[in-house]
C-alpha positions as semicolon CSV with decimal commas, in nm:
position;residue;x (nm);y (nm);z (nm)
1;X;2,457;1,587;5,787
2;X;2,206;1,839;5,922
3;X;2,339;1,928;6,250
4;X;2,567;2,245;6,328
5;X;2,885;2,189;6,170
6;X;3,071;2,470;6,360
7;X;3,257;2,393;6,623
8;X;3,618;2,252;6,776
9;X;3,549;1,927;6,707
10;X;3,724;1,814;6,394
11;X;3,556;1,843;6,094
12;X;3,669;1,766;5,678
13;X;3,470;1,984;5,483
14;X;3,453;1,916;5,112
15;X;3,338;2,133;4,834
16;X;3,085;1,981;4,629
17;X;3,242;2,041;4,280
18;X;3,278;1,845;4,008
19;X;3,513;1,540;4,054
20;X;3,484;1,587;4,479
21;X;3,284;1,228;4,530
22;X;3,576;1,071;4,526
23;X;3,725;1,314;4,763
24;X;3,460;1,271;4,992
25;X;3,397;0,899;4,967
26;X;3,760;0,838;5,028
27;X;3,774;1,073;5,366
28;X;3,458;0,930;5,464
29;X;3,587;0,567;5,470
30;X;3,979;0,696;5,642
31;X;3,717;0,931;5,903
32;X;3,618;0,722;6,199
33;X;3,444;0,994;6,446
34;X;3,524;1,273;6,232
35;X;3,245;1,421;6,031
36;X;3,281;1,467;5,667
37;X;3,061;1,758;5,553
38;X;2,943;1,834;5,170
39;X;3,032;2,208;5,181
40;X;2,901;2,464;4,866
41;X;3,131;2,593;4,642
42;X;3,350;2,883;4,749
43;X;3,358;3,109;4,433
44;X;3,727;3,015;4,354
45;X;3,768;2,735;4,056
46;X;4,142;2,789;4,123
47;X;4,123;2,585;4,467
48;X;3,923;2,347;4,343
49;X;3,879;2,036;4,459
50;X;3,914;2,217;4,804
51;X;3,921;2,030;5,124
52;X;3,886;2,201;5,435
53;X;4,058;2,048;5,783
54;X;3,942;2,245;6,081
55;X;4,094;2,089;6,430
56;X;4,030;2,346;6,789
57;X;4,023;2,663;6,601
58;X;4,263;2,639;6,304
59;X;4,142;2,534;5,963
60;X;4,393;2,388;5,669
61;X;4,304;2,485;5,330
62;X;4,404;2,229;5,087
63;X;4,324;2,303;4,709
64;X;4,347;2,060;4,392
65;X;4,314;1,750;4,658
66;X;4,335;1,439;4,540
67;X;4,128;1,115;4,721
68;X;4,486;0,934;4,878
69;X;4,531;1,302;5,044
70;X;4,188;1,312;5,151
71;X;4,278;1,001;5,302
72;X;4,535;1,081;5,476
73;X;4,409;1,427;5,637
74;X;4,124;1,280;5,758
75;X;4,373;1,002;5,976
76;X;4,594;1,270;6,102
77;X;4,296;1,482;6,222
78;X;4,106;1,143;6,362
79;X;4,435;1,134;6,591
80;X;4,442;1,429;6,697
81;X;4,688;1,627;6,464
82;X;4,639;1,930;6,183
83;X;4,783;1,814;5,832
84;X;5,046;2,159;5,805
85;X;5,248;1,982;5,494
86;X;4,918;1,915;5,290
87;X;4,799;2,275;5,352
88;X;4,851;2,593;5,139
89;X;4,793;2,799;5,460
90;X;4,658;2,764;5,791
91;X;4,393;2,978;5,922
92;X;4,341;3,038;6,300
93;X;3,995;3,151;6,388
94;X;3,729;3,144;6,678
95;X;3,649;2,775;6,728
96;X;3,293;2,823;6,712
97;X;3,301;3,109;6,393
98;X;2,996;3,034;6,110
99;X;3,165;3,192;5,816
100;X;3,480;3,109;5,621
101;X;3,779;3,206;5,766
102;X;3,991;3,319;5,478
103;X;4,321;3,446;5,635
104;X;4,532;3,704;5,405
105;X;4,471;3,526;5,094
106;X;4,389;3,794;4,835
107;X;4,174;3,536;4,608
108;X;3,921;3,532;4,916
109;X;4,026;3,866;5,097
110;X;4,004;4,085;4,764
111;X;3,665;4,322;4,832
112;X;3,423;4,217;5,101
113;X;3,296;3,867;5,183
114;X;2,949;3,965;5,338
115;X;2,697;3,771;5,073
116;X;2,967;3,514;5,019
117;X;3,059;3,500;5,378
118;X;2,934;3,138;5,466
119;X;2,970;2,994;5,080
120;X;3,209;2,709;5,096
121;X;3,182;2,683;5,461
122;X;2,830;2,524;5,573
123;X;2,634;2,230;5,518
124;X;2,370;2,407;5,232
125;X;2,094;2,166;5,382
126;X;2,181;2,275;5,763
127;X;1,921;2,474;5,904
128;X;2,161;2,476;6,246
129;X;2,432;2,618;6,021
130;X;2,238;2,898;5,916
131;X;2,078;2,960;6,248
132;X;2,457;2,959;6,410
133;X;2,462;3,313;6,214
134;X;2,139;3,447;6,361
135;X;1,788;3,419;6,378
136;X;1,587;3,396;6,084
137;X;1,434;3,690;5,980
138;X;1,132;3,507;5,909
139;X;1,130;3,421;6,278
140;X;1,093;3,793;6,311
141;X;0,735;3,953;6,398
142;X;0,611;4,293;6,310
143;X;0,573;4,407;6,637
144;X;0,922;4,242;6,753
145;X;1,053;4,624;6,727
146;X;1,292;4,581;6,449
147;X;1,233;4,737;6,107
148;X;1,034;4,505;5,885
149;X;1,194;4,405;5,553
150;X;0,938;4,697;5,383
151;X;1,094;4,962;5,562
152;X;1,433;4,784;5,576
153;X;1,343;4,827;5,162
154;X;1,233;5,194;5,199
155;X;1,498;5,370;5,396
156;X;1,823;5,196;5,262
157;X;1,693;5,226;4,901
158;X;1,841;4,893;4,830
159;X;1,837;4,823;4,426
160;X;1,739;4,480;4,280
161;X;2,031;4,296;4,111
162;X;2,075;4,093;3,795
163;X;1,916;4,048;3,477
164;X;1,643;3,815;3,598
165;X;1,539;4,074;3,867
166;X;1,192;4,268;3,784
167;X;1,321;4,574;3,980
168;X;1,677;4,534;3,876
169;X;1,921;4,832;3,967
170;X;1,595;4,989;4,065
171;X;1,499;5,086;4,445
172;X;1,273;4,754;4,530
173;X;1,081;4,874;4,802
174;X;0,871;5,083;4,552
175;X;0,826;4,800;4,356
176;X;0,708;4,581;4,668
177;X;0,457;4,855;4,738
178;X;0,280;4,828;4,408
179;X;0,249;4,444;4,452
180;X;0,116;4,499;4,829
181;X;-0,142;4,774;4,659
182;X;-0,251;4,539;4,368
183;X;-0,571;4,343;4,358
184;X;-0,530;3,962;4,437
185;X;-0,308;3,749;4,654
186;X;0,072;3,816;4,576
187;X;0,301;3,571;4,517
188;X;0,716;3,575;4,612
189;X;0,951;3,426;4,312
190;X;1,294;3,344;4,320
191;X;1,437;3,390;4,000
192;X;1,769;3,154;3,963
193;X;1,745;3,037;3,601
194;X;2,039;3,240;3,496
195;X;2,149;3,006;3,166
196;X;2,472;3,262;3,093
197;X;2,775;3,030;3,138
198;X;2,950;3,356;3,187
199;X;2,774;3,455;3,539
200;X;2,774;3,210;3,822
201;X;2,640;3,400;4,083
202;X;2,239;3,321;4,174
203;X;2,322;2,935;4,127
204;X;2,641;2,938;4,370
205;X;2,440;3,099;4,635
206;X;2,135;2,855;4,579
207;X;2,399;2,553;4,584
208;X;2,633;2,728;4,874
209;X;2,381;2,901;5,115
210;X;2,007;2,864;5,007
211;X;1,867;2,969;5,333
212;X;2,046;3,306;5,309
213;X;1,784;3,311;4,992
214;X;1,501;3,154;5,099
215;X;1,471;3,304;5,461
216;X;1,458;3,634;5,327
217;X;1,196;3,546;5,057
218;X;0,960;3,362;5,323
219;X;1,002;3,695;5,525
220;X;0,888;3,934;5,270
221;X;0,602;3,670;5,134
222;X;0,484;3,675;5,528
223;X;0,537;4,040;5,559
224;X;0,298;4,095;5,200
225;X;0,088;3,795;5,307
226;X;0,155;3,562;4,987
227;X;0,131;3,219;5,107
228;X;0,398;3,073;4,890
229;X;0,726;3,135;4,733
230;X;0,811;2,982;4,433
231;X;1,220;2,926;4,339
232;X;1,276;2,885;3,967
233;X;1,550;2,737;3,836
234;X;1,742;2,570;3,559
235;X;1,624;2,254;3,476
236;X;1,988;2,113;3,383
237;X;2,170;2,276;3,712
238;X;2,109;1,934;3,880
239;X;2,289;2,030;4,207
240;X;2,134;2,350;4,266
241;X;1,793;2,188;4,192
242;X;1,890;1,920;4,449
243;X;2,018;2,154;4,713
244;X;1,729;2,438;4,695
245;X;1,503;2,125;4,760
246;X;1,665;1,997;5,073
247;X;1,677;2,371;5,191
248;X;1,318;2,409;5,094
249;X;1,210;2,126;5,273
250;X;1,311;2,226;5,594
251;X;1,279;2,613;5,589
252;X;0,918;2,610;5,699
253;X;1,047;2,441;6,048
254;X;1,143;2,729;6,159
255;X;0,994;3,013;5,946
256;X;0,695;3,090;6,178
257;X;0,439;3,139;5,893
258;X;0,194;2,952;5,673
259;X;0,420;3,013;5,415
260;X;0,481;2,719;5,169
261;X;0,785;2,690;4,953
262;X;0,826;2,493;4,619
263;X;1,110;2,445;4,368
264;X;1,008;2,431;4,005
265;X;1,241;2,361;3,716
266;X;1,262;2,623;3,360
267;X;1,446;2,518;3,049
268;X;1,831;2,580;3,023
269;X;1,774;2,879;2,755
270;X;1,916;3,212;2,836
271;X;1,542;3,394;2,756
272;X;1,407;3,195;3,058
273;X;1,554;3,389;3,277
274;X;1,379;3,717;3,149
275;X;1,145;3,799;3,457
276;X;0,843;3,800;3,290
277;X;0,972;3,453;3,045
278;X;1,031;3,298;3,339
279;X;0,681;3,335;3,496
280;X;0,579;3,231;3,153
281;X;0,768;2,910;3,238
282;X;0,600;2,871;3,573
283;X;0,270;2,863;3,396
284;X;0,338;2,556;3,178
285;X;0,378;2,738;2,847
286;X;0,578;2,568;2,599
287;X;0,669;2,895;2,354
288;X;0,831;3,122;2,590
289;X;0,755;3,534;2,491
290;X;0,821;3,809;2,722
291;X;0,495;3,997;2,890
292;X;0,431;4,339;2,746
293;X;0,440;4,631;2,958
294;X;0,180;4,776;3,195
295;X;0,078;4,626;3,387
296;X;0,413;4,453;3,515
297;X;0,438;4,143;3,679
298;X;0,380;4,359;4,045
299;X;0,003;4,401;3,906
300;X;-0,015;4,106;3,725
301;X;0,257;3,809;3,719
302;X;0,222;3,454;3,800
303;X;-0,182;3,342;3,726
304;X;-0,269;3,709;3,768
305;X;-0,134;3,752;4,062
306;X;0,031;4,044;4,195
307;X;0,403;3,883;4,147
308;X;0,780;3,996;4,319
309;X;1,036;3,850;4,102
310;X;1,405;3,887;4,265
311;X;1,691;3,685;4,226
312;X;1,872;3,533;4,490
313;X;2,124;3,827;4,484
314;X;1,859;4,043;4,584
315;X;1,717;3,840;4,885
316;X;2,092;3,747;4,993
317;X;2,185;4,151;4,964
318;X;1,846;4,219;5,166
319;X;1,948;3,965;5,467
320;X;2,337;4,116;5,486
321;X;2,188;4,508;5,484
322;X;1,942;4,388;5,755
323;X;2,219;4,233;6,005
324;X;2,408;4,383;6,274
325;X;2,723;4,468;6,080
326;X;2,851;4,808;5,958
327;X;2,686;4,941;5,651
328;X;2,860;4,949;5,296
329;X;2,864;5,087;4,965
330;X;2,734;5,398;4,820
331;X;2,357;5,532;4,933
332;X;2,202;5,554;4,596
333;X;2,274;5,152;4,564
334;X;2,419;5,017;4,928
335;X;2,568;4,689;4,998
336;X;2,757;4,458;4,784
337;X;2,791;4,351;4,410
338;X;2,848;3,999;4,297
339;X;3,132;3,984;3,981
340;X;3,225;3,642;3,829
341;X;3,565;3,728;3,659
342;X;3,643;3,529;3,338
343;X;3,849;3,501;3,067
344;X;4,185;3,525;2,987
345;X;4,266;3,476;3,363
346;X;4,437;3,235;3,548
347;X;4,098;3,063;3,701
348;X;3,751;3,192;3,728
349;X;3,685;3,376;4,014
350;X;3,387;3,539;4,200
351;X;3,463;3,839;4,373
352;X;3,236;4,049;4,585
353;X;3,281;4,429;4,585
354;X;3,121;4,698;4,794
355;X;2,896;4,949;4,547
356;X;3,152;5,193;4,666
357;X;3,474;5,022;4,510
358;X;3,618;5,035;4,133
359;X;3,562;4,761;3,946
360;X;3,890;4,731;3,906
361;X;3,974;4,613;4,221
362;X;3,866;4,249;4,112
363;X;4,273;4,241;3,921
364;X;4,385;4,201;4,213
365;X;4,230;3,837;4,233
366;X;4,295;3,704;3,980
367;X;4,599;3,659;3,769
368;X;4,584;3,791;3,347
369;X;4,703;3,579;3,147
370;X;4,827;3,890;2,883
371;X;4,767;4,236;2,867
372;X;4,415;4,345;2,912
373;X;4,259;4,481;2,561
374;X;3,922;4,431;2,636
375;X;3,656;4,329;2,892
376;X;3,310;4,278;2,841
377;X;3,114;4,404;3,160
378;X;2,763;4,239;3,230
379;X;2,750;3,882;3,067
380;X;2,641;3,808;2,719
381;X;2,495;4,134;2,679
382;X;2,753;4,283;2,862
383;X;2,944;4,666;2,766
384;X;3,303;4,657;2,567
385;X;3,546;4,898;2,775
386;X;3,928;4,915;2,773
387;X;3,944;5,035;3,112
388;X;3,758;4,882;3,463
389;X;3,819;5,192;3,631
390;X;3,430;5,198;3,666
391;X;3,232;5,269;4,016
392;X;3,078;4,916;4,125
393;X;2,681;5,024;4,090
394;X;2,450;5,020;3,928
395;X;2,468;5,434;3,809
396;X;2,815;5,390;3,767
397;X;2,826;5,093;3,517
398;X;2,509;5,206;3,352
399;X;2,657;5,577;3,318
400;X;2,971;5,403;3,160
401;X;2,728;5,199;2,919
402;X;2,818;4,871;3,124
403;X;2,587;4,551;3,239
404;X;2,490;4,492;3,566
405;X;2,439;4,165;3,536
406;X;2,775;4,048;3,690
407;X;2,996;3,899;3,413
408;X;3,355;4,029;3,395
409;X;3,560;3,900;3,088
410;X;3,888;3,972;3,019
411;X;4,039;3,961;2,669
412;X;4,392;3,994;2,521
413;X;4,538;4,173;2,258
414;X;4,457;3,874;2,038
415;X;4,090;3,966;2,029
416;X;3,882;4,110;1,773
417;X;3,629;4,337;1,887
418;X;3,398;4,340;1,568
419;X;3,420;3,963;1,599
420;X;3,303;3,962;1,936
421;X;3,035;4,140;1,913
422;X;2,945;3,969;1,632
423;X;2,902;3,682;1,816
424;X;2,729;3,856;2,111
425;X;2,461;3,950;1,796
426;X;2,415;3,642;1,656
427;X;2,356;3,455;1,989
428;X;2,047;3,746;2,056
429;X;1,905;3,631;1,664
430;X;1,879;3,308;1,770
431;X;1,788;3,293;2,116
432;X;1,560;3,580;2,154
433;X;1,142;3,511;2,198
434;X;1,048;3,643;1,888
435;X;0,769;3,912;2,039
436;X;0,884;4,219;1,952
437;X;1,014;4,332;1,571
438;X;1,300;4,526;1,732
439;X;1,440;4,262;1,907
440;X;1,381;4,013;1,653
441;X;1,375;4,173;1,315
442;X;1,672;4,411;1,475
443;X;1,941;4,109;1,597
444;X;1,890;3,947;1,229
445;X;1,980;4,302;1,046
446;X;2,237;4,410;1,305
447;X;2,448;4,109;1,273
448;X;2,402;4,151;0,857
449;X;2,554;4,503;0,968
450;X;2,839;4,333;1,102
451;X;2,896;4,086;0,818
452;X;2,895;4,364;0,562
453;X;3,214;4,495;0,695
454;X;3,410;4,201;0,610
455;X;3,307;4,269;0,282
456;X;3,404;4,622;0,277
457;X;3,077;4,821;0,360
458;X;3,122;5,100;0,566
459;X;2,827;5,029;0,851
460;X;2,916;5,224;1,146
461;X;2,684;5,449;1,112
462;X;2,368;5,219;1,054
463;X;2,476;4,996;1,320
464;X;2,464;5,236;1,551
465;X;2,123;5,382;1,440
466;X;1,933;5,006;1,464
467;X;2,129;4,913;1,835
468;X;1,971;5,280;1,947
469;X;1,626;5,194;1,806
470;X;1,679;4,845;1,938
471;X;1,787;4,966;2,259
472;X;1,458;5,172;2,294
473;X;1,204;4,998;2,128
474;X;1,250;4,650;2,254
475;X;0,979;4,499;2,504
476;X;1,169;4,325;2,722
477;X;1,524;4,368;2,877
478;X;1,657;4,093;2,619
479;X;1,613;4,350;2,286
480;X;1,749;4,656;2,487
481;X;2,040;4,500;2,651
482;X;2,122;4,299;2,297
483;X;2,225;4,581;2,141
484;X;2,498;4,701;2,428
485;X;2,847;4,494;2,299
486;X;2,757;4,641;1,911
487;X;2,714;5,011;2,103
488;X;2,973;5,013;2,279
489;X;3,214;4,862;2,071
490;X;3,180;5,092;1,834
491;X;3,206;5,368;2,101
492;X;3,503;5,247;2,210
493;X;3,631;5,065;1,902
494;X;3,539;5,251;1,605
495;X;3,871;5,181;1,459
496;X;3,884;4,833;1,443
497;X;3,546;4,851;1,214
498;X;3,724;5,087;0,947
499;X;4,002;4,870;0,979
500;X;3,738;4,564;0,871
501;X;3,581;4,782;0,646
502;X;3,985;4,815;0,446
503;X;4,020;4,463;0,483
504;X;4,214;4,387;0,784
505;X;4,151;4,327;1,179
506;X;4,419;4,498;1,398
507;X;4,398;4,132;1,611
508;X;4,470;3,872;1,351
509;X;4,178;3,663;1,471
510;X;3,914;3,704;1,161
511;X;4,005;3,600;0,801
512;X;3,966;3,964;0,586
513;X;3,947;3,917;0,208
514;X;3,882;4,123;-0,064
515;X;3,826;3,986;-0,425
């Protein structure tokens, strides 16, 4: 369906998660006149399957639905009546409202829902549905007498996030001035290979709301004058592949420029996703090494030409700060941050904070199974801290020796913190690109490190020494941020290393011998 889905007409939306074709299939066939739309996923797994029943300005939510209740909703609303008993809660909102009414519900309502804000609500292929929120700021000329994307860039100091981001948690409007100064024509990638099964956040907004992505990107590439925009992603993420195509398809109807848009597919590894890996990808190159540093991929990226690499966090961030609404966050990084919460919770959740919030505030959406010991902050590279009572930016995660990348994971007392970063270690010695000797030569001897204190070597000090020189020698963002869970566990954890080193963990979890 690529019409305009809002309305007071009634409408079953369905989330397109796994095991919702049956949902769908069976509403479809109970439906008659009423539409029965594919939604995006929402960012909650705890709702999932969720079916949406909106009838003259009141929408049921009902979660975990099965296909005979599919059934049956869709009959009530085809005569006429709102399925209350089925529903978890009932939402009233403006008949004609583009976003997802959420209600009081404090696993939608916890932080702000401004990126998120249509995810689980539109048709992802409906160009109507995103034009019901606004025009398309690629419909928007320079001399239209609103600020250009540039200076949108320039004067909110907006910072590029995640790890696949070539100006991430740095201001990007520099950046997009050195590509606009470089020799050559530029080019406009969308980075969405992420490959961490611990962040979910570029992917659900490619498979929820892809023009909130792409009509950004075709903006800037119109506004730099590169004639295409290339989206990257994972080559085994058949859904997003399938819904950045549709989008794709149809954004140049009613983008305004000769600008050309093209989905291409990387490997599912997590070193893919490395900016300048993943133009490596583009290229056709079968043994994937990261670019060394100058020129960066703004000089010289994709074929030699001058290259902006964002992910779709970046270009959904850049369309929210240039809308109507009321400004958030703090003004060294404004706007929102995307956190997929993990772990030893009572369902995965993605919760979107304002830069001005504690990251702590993303509890209070999610249910712990036990007592938090430990979370690891930033994905598989991600900082070790007992406490989230962390700012929700970029200075204040890096200044607490936290990722940035997104992941949250929460872990109970029954967790060994020399065993997970162990584990963290030995993923970076066999998935990193083999360039550098830090990176490479440094993950192999680092998890050794780690090993030797189950066999009662005292290594704190050495480990800490090869993470630092790892940390700063490393050509790529892979060998410096592979070194974080080691550094800050033993920051934050040094006891639990002794403790391994006299032949015990605190935990229980690891098997400590001594012959």
């Amino acid at each position: 369906m690529n019409g305009n889905t809002n309305g007071p007409s009634p409408v079953v939306r369905v989330a397109d998660t796994p095991g919702s074709a049956s949902i769908r299939t069976a509403a479809s066939k109970a439906a008659g006149d009423v539409p029965v739309v594919a939604v995006g996923q929402i960012g909650v797994t705890a709702v999932e399957p969720l079916l949406l029943a909106t009838l003259e300005g009141e929408t049921a939510f009902v979660p975990r639905c099965e296909p005979d209740d599919a059934r049956r909703i869709t009959e009530m609303l085809a005569d006429g009546e709102l399925p209350r008993e089925n529903a978890t809660r009932i939402v009233e909102h403006d008949p004609e409202t583009p976003t997802l009414p959420t209600g009081d519900d404090p696993r939608f309502e916890t932080g702000e829902r401004r990126v998120l804000e249509a995810c689980g609500w539109v048709d992802p292929t409906s160009e109507a549905d995103y034009l019901a929120r606004g025009p398309a700021l690629a419909s928007k000329t320079d001399d239209s007498g609103e600020r250009t994307l540039l200076e949108l860039a320039n004067e909110t100091g907006v910072r590029g996030r995640g790890r696949g981001d070539d100006a991430a948690d740095a201001p990007i409007g520099e950046y997009w001035h050195t590509a606009v100064e470089a020799e050559g024509e530029p080019v406009v990638v969308v980075n969405a290979n992420e490959a961490d099964h611990r962040v979910n956040l570029d992917s659900l907004l490619l498979r929820s709301d892809p023009f909130s992505v792409l009509d950004p990107a075709v903006a800037i590439a119109a506004q730099i004058g590169a004639p295409n925009v290339v989206v990257y992603v994972n080559e085994a993420d058949e859904s997003v592949q399938r819904t950045a195509t549709a989008a794709a398809e149809s954004v140049a109807a009613f983008d305004g420029h000769d600008v050309s848009v093209e989905v291409v597919t990387g490997p599912d590894e997590y070193k893919a996703g490395e900016p300048t890996m993943a133009l490596e990808s583009l290229e056709g190159n079968d043994r994937l090494e990261a670019r060394r540093r100058p020129p960066g991929p703004a000089e010289y990226g994709l074929y030699g030409r001058p290259t902006i690499v964002h992910t779709p966090r970046t270009f959904a961030q850049l369309r929210q700060l240039a809308s109507d609404r009321s400004p958030v966050g703090v003004d060294a990084d404004p706007g929102t941050r995307l956190f997929d919460v993990s772990g030893a919770v009572d369902a995965r959740r993605v919760v979107e904070l304002p830069t001005s919030a504690t990251l702590e505030t993303v509890l209070e959406a999610v249910e712990p199974d036990a007592r938090m010991k430990v979370a690891c902050v930033g994905g598989a590279f991600g900082g070790l801290t007992e406490s989230l009572d962390v700012p929700a930016n970029a200075s204040g995660l890096e200044a607490a020796g936290l990722g940035t990348n997104g992941g949250v994971e929460l872990f109970g007392d029954d967790r060994c913190t020399v065993a997970l970063a162990g584990r963290r270690t030995t993923f970076a010695r066999r998935e990193n690109c083999g360039r550098c000797v830090p990176c490479r030569e440094g993950s192999v001897q680092l998890t050794e490190l780690l090993r030797a204190a189950y066999d009662g070597q005292n290594i704190v000090a050495d480990a800490r020494e090869l993470a630092r020189v790892m940390g700063r020698s490393s050509v790529c963002g892979f060998g410096r941020d592979a070194a974080r869970p080691v550094t800050t566990a033993l920051n934050r954890f040094e006891s639990e290393f002794t403790a391994h080193t006299d032949g015990r963990c605190p935990a229980g979890e690891c098997e400590v011998s001594r012959s």
